[in-house]
Each structure stands twice: as structure tokens, then as C-alpha cells.
Phi, psi and omega in degrees: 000272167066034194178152212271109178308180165269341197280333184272348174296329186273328163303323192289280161011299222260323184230010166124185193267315194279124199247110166271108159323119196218144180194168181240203255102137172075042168317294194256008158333157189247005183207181211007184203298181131289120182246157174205155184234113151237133157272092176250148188235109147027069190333293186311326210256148181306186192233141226263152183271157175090349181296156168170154186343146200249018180257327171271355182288128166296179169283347196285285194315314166289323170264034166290281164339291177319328178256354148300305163293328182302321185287340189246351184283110170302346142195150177240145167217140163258153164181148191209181190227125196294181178275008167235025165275305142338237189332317172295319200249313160141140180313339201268311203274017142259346158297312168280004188275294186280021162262325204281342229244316186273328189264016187263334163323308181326252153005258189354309164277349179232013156090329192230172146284151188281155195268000176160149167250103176269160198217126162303115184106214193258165165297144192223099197316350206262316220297337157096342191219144183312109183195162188280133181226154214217104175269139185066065191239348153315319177314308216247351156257154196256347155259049158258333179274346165312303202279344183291299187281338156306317179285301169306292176316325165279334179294337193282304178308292156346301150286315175317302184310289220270017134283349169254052147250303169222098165311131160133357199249326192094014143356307183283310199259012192216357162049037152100318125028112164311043180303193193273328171310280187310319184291346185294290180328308189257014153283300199293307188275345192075196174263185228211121188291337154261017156281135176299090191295318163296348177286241141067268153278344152312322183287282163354275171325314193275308191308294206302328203281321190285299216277358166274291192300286170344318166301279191294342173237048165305148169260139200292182169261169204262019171279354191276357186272314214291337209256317183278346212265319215247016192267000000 
């Protein structure tokens, strides 16, 4: 990408040059928060090379990137909604919580109001505030993808800290992410005050669900094919 799209040009065009950006991280994690970034980046100045969806992005690269927007951004705001925010309210109505949460920042940090919101994804009646929503909009804006590697980078930086509190899930390296490692950990380990407990057991429930069904629709063997085929 690495450039100011037609869709925020045609947006500027339509409502002034401060554009807020907006994207989340840590949707399907089985542990920690939902993080979300709103951003606005220098109407006047080029777009910094290499942003582009922060899911193509290496770990390196984003955080390189990441202090490039920082440096060059008029404003960054964070917010996020913990895992037992999550569980009280549900991953969609906590998502919108840390967006809600990171874009009550703004204004403030930019002195004014921002001139229009673009949002990553379908539109989101609860969010409360007038905005563009861009499905795949990391891909396709370049400050929805600014708050997309902001946001992974801190979320990433977040885990990394609270693996080393509870050792053993693996935290630095799967940022909380359901591998085959981590659901191990937590059999062996119990939960975690940061774990999502409804993520959790839905996993359970779906693993128990699978090791049934394998069970009860084993495919037959074949001598037992060779024996109904010769009846």
C-alpha cells in the first residue's frame, strides 16, 4: 500500500483532511485484552513506505514501522477491553468498547474535533460516532492500516510483559492465540485472570465435541467393508 488510497481522498474531499483511522487486534485470542488504535497521520505528508496490512507484515517490520507512525502521527490513541470485559459482554460488544474507548482520546490530543472516521470492517451501530467502515480496510487504507500495526505491536508488547507473570502458556510467542501448546498449558495449568473464560470453554467443548464424534464415526476397517461387501 504505502499510500494515501482514493477511498480516504474521496473521504477528505468530502468531509476535511483529519481522517481518523481506526482497527482492533485480538479478536480470537483464548487470553488477553482487545486492543483497538485510532490514528490520524499528517494530511500534507506522504505515507511512510511499507505500511500495509499488519497480518503481512514479519514481527521486525511492524515494530520498525510501528515508531515510524509514531513519530510522524498527530495523534495515537489506545484502548482496550480486558478478558473479563469480554466474557461479561461478549468479543463483538468489547471490541466496540476499546474502539469507543481509544476514540474518546482524540479530540483532545489533536486540540479539535477530527473531521471524519474510518473503521475497519462492517459498520458499527453501538460505536456511537459518524464513521466510514471499510471491510479488509487494513489492506485497502493506509490509516486504518497505521492503527492496525499500532495496535498489534502493543498488543504483542502486552503479552510478551505478562508472560513473564505467568510462565508456561507461551504468551511471547502465540500472544495469547489458541496453539496446541497453549491449550496444553492450560489443562496442565488451569486458567489465568487473563484468560477469557467463555473462549476457554467453547474450546473445550468444541475439542470434546471432536474426540466424540471420531469415536462414534471411526471409519470402519476394511476388513469389516470386505465382510458386509461378501454378505
Amino acid at each position: 500500500m504505502a499510500r494515501w488510497t482514493p477511498i480516504e481522498r474521496t473521504l477528505r474531499a468530502q468531509h476535511g483532511p483529519l481522517l481518523v483511522g481506526v482497527d482492533e487486534v485480538g479478536r480470537g485470542p483464548l487470553a488477553g485484552p482487545v486492543v483497538a488504535c485510532a490514528i490520524v497521520m499528517p494530511p500534507g505528508r506522504r505515507a511512510i513506505a511499507g505500511v500495509d496490512d499488519s497480518k503481512k507484515l514479519d514481527a521486525a517490520t511492524r515494530v520498525t514501522l510501528a515508531a515510524r507512525i509514531r513519530e510522524q502521527a498527530l495523534v495515537v490513541s489506545l484502548g482496550a477491553a480486558s478478558a473479563r470485559e469480554i466474557d461479561c459482554i461478549n468479543i463483538y460488544h468489547a471490541t466496540v468498547l476499546a474502539m469507543r474507548r481509544a476514540l474518546s482520546r482524540v479530540p483532545g490530543r489533536l486540540g479539535c474535533q477530527p473531521h471524519h472516521v474510518l473503521v475497519d470492517g462492517k459498520p458499527l451501530r453501538t460505536l456511537g460516532i459518524v464513521h466510514t467502515a471499510v471491510v479488509k480496510g487494513d489492506a485497502k487504507c493506509y490509516a486504518i492500516a497505521c492503527a492496525s500495526i499500532v495496535a498489534k505491536v502493543t498488543r504483542d508488547r502486552l503479552m510478551h510483559a505478562l508472560a513473564v507473570r505467568y510462565e508456561g502458556y507461551a504468551w511471547e510467542r502465540n500472544s495469547g492465540y489458541g496453539t496446541a501448546a497453549h491449550r496444553a498449558a492450560v489443562d496442565e495449568r488451569g486458567l489465568t485472570p487473563h484468560h477469557r473464560r467463555s473462549f476457554c470453554l467453547d474450546d473445550q467443548v468444541a475439542l470434546r465435541l471432536d474426540t466424540v464424534a471420531t469415536d462414534a464415526f471411526d471409519v470402519p476397517s476394511q476388513s469389516f467393508l470386505t465382510e458386509r461387501v461378501h454378505e
